[in-house]
C-alpha positions in Angstrom: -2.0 4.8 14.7 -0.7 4.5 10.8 3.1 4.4 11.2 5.6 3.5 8.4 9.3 3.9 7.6 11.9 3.1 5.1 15.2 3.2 6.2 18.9 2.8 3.8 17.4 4.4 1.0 19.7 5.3 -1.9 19.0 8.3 -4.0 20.5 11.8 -5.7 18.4 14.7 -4.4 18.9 18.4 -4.1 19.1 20.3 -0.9 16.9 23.2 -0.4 16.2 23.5 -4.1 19.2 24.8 -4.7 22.7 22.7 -4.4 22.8 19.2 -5.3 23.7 16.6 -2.2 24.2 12.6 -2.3 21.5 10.9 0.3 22.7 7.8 1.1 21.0 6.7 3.9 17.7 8.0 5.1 15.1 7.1 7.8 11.6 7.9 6.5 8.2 8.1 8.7 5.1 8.2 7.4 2.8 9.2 10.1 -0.9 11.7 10.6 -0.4 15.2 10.6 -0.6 16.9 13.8 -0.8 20.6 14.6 3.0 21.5 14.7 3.2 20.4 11.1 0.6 22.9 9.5 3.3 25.6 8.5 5.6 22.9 7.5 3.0 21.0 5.6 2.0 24.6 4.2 5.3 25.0 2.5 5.7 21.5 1.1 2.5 22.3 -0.5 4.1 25.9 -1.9 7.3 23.9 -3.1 6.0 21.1 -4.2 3.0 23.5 -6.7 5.4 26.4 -7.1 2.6 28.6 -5.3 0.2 29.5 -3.1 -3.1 27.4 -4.8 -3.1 24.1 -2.8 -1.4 25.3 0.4 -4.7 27.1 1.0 -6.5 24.5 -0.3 -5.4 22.6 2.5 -5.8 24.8 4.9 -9.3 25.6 3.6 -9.7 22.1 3.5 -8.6 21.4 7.2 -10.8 24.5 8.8 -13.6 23.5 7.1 -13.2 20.1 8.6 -13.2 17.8 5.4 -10.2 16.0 6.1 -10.6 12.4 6.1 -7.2 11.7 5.5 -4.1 14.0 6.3 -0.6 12.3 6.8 3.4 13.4 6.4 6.5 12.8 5.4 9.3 13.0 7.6 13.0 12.4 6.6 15.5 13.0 9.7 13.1 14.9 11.5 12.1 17.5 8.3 8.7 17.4 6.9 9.0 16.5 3.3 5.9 15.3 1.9 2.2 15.4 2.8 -0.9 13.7 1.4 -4.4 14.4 2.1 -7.7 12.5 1.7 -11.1 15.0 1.8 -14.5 14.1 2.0 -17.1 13.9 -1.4 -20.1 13.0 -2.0 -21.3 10.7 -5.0 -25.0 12.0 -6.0 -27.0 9.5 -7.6 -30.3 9.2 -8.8 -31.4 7.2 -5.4 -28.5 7.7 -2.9 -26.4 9.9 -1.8 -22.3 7.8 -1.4 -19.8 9.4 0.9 -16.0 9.1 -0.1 -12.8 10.2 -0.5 -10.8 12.4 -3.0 -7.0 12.4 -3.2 -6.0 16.1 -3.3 -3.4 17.5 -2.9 -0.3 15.2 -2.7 3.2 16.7 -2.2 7.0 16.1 -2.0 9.5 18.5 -2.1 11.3 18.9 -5.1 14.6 18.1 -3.8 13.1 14.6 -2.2 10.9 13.6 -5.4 11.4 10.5 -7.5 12.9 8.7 -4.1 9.6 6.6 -3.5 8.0 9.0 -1.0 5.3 9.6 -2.9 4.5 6.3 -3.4 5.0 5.4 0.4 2.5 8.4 0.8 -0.6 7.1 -1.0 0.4 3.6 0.2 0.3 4.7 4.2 -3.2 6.5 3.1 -4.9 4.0 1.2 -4.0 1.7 4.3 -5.1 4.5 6.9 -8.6 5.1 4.6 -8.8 1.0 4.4 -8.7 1.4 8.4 -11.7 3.9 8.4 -13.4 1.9 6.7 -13.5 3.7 3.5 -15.0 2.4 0.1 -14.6 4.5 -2.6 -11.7 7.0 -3.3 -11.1 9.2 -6.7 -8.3 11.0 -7.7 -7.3 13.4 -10.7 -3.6 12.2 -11.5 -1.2 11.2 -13.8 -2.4 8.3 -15.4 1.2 6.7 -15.3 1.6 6.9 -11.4 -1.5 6.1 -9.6 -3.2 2.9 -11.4 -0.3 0.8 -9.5 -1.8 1.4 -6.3 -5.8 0.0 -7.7 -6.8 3.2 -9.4 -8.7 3.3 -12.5 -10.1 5.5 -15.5 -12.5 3.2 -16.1 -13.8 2.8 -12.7 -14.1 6.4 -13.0 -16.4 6.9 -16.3 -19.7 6.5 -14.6 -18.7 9.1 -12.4 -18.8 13.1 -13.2 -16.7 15.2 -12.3 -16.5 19.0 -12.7 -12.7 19.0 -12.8 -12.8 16.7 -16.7 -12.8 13.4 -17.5 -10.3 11.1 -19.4 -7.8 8.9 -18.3 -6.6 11.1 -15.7 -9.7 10.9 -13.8 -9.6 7.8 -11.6 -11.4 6.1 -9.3 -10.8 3.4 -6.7 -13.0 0.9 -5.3 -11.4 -0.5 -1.7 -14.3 -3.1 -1.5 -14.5 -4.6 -4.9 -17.7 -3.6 -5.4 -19.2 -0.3 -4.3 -19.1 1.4 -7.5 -20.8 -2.0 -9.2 -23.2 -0.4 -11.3 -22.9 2.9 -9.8 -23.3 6.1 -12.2 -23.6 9.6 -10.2 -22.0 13.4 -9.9 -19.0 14.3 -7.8 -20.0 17.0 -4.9 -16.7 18.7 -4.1 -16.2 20.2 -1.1 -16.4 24.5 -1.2 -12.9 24.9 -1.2 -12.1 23.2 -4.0 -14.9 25.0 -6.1 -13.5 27.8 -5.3 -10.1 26.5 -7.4 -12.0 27.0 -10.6 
């Protein structure tokens, strides 16, 4: 089982959204979801987005069973932050690929830019490394996610209906999967159902 922690880290955050509070020390897991952390996960997701639009993506997500990858975030006990990996398809000319898509990743406003998020994609890049994953894509901000391996250019031979540019990223965990691979993104339904 994918377990992580970061413990004595020092940071300004806000409570509840609302009042400012000093965090001096605080014990971080990183572990799978389970069952008892849907509603919690739900209203990361609502905090995190300032609406509704990616909580039920999860949760379309999760009953539709495309989850490849779903872990949290727990800080003293409190979910905080959740990151999910879902299954895609690459369609090529001769083959069909499968692999992942990071979507949605989440951190409560008053526990961002504390190094959760990157402990998040971290923990799942090492949980989809462990499934034995190969290819993973992601539509993010270009300054955050080509530390961890992603890259726009790894990304141009592959279309997706969501845009291109430098924001659409792609990430090869064996070094050679997408070698001369050129094909079309197939989403899962719920998340063409977002457009």
């Amino acid at each position: 089982m994918l377990f992580a922690t970061r413990q004595n880290l020092q940071t300004n955050s806000k409570d509840a959204l609302t009042r400012p509070v000093q965090i001096t020390k605080m014990h971080l897991t990183i572990r799978p979801e389970s069952l008892k952390d849907w509603q919690s996960i739900r209203r990361v997701n609502q905090a995190a987005f300032e609406g509704d639009a990616e909580a039920n993506l999860v949760d379309a997500l999760r009953d539709g069973g495309f989850v490849g990858v779903s872990l949290v975030a727990q800080v003293d006990g409190q979910i905080v932050g959740h990151i999910l990996f879902s299954r895609i398809k690459i369609v090529t000319k001769s083959e069909t690929i499968d692999a992942l898509s990071l979507a949605p990743m989440a951190v409560m406003p008053s526990h961002q830019r504390q190094g959760i998020g990157t402990m998040l994609v971290e923990s799942g890049l090492a949980a989809c490394r462990e499934q034995g994953q190969r290819i993973i894509v992601v539509l993010g901000h270009p300054e955050f996610y080509p530390r961890f391996g992603f890259s726009a250019e790894l990304a141009q031979n592959l279309e997706s209906p969501f845009g291109s540019g430098e924001a659409w990223m792609a990430m090869d965990l064996s070094e050679e999967s997408l070698n001369g691979i050129e094909g079309r993104i197939e989403y899962s339904p719920p998340f063409l159902a977002l457009e």
